[in-house]
C-alpha positions as CSV (number, residue, x, y, z in Angstrom):
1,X,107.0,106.8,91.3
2,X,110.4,106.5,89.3
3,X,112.0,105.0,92.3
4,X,108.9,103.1,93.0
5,X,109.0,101.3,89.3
6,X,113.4,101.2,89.4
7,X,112.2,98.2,92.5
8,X,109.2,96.8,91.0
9,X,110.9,96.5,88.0
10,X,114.1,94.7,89.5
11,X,116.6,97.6,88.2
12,X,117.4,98.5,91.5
13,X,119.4,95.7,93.2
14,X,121.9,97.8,95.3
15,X,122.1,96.0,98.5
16,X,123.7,98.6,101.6
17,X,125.5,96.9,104.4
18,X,122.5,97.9,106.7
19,X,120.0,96.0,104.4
20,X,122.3,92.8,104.4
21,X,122.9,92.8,108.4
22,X,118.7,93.3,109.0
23,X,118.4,90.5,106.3
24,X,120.8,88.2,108.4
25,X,119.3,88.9,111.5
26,X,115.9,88.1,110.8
27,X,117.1,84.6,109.2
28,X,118.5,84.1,112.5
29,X,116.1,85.6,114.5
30,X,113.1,84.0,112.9
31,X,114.3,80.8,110.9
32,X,117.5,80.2,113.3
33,X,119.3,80.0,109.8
34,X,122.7,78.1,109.2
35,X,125.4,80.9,108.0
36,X,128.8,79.6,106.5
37,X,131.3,80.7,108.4
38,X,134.6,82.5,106.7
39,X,137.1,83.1,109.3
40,X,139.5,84.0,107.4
41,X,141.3,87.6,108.0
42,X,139.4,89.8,105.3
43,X,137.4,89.1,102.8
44,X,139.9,88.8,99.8
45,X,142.6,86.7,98.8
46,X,142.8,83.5,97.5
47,X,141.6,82.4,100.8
48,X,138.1,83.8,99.9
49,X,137.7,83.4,96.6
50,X,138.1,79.5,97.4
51,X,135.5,79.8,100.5
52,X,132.9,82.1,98.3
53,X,133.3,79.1,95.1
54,X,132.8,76.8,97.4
55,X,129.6,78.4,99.3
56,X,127.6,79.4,96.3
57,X,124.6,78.8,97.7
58,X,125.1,79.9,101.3
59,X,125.2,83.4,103.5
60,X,128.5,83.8,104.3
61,X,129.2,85.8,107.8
62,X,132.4,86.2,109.6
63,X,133.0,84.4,112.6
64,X,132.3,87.7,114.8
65,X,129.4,88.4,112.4
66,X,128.1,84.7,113.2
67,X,128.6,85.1,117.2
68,X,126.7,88.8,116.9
69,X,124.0,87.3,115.7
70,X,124.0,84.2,118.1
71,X,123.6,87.2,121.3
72,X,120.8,89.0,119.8
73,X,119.0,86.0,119.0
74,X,119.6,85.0,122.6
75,X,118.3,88.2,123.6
76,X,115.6,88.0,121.3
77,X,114.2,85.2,123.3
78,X,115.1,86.2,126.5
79,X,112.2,88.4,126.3
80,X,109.2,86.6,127.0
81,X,107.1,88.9,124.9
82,X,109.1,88.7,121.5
83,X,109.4,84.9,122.5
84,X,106.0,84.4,122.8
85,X,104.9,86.9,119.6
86,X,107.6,84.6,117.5
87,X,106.5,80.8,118.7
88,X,102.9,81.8,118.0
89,X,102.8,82.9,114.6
90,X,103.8,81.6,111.0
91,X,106.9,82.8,109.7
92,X,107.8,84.4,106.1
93,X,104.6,84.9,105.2
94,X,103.8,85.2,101.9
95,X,100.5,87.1,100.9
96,X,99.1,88.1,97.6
97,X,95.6,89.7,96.8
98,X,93.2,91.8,94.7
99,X,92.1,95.2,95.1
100,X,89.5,97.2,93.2
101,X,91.4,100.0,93.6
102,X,95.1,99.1,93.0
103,X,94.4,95.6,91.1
104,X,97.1,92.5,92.1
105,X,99.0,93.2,95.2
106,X,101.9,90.8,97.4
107,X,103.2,91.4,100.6
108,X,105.9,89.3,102.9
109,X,105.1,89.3,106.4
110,X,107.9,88.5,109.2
111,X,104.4,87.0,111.0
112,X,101.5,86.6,111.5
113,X,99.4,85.1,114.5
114,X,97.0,85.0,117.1
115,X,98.8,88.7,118.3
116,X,98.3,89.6,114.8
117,X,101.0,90.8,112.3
118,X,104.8,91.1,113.6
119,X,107.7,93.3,112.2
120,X,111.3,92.6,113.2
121,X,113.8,95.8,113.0
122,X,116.8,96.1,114.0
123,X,117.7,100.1,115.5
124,X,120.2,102.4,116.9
125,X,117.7,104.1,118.8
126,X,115.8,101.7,121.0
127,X,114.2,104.0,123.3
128,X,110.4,104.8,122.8
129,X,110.7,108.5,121.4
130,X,113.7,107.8,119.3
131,X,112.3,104.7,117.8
132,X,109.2,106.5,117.2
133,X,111.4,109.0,115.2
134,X,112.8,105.9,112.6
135,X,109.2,104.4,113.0
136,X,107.9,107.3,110.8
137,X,111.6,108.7,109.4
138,X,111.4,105.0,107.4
139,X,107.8,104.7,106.3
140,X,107.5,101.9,108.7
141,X,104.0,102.8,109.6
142,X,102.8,102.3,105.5
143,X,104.3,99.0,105.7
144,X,102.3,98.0,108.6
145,X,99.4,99.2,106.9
146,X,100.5,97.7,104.0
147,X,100.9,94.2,105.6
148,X,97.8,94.7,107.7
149,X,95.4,94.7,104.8
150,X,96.5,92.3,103.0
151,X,96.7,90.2,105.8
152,X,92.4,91.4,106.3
153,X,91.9,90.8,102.8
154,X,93.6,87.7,102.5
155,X,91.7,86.4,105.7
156,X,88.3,88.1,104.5
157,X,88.3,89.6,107.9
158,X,86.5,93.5,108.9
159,X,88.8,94.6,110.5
160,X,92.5,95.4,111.1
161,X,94.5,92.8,112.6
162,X,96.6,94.3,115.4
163,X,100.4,94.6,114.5
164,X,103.4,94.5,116.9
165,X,107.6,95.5,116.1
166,X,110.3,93.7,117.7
167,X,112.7,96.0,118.1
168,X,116.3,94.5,117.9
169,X,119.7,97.3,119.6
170,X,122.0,97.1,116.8
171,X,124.9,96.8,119.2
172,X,125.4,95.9,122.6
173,X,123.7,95.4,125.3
174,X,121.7,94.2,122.4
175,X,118.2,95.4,124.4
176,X,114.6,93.9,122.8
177,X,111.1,96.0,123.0
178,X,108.2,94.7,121.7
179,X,106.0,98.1,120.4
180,X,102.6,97.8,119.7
181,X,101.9,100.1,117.2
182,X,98.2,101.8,117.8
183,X,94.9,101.4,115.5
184,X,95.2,104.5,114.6
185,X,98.8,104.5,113.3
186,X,98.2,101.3,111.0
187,X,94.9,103.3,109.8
188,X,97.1,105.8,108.6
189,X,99.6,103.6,107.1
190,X,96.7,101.7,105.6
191,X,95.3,104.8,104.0
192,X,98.8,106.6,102.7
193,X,99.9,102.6,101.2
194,X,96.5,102.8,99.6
195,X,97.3,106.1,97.9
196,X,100.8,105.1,96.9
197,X,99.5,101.9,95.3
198,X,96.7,103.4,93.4
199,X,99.1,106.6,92.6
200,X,101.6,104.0,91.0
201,X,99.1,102.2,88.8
202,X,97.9,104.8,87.4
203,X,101.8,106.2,86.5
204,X,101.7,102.4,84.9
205,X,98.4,102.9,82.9
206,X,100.3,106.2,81.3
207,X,103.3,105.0,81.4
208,X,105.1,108.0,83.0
209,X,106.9,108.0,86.2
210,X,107.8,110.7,88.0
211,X,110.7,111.6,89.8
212,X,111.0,113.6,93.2
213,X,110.1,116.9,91.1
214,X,109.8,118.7,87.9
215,X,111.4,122.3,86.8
216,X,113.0,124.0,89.7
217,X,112.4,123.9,93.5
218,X,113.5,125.9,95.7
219,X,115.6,124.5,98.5
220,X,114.0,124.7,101.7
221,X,116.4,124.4,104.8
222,X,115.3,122.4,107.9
223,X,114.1,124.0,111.2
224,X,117.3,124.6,113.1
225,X,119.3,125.4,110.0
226,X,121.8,128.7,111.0
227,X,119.8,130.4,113.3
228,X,122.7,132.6,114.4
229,X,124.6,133.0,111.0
230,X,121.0,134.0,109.9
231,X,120.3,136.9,112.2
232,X,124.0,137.6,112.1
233,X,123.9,138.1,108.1
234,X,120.2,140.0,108.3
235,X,122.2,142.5,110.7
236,X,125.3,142.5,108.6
237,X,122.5,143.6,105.4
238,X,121.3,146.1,107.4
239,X,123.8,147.8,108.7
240,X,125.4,147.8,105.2
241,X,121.9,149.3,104.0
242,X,121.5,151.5,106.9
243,X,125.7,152.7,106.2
244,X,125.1,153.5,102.3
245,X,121.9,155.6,103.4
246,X,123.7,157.9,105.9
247,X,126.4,158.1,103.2
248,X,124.2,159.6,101.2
């Protein structure tokens, strides 16, 4: 919930290299955006300060930032699926709502159409079980859930609209999937969103947010941490415990 209020409330502004290249690619992807163009040799200098003055209002890429993006939106619509996902719906959509529950809510869709609700990510790991992996690793699946009902809400629809990702390779061969993501996945984003919302209004109604945890945890290694230095330091104990016995 702390982190939750540091972005509501605007306090958390940091912007990571990853989050400005995903940002520029679904401009271009989905708005074919203009980018000014530096092409200078790095970004400092007088030589930038006098390009960055003089593009206030612009993104600014580098020309081998600008011709990236020009393949994978190329690629992008090479595939007749994310082409045909893309034409067909309404882009940057902007939805807000009511919920008993949660109270005012907002939500910006890539788009939405006649296939329903569609998510552009761009992703190392293209593949179906990878992707999977950065699906759930990146709460992808609340957002869906998130964006699919407000999308039924706004619409005053029943049901869930179906949702779709186009999936963007990060670096060459720049490869395109489109996943549909099951029913059952965006019920389950629907339903953990729902909780999260509700969970935050009511830190807001207290007016205490909590962080990841209170007093002391204990640290709890993953799966495949050490096995071998394990078992080789629970032999090394008792050995030393079996030694000081016999010495007695």
């Amino acid at each position: 919930m702390k982190h939750m209020h540091a972005i509501m409330t605007g306090e958390q502004k940091q912007q990571t290299a990853a989050m400005r290249w995903g940002s520029l690619v679904h401009s271009s992807v989905l708005e074919n955006k203009w980018f000014a163009v530096f092409d200078g040799a790095a970004r400092k200098g007088k030589e930038w300060e006098a390009f960055k003055a003089d593009h206030e209002q612009d993104d600014i890429v580098t020309q081998s930032e600008q011709e990236k993006l020009d393949e994978i939106r190329l690629a992008v619509f090479a595939n007749p699926d994310a082409k045909r996902l893309i034409e067909s719906s309404r882009i940057e959509l902007s939805l807000k709502w009511e919920d008993p529950g949660y109270g005012k809510a907002k939500a910006r869709l890539d788009g939405f159409g006649e296939y329903g609700v569609i998510e552009v990510k761009t992703t190392s790991k293209i593949t179906p079980g990878m992707f999977a992996k950065q699906f759930v690793g990146m709460g992808y699946d609340i957002q869906c859930g998130w964006y699919c009902e407000g999308q039924m809400i706004v619409a005053g629809a029943n049901s869930l609209p179906a949702c779709h990702i186009i999936a963007i390779e990060s670096a060459q061969p720049f490869d395109v999937v489109v996943y549909r993501v099951p029913e059952m996945v965006v019920r389950v984003g629907f339903s953990k969103a729902r909780k999260i919302a509700m969970a935050y209004r009511r830190a807001e109604a207290a007016g205490v947010f909590d962080g990841v945890s209170s007093g002391i945890s204990e640290l709890i290694m993953p799966a495949w941490y050490g096995e071998n230095d394990v078992m080789e330091a629970f032999a090394e104990a008792s050995a030393a415990a079996l030694f000081g016995e016999l010495e007695e």
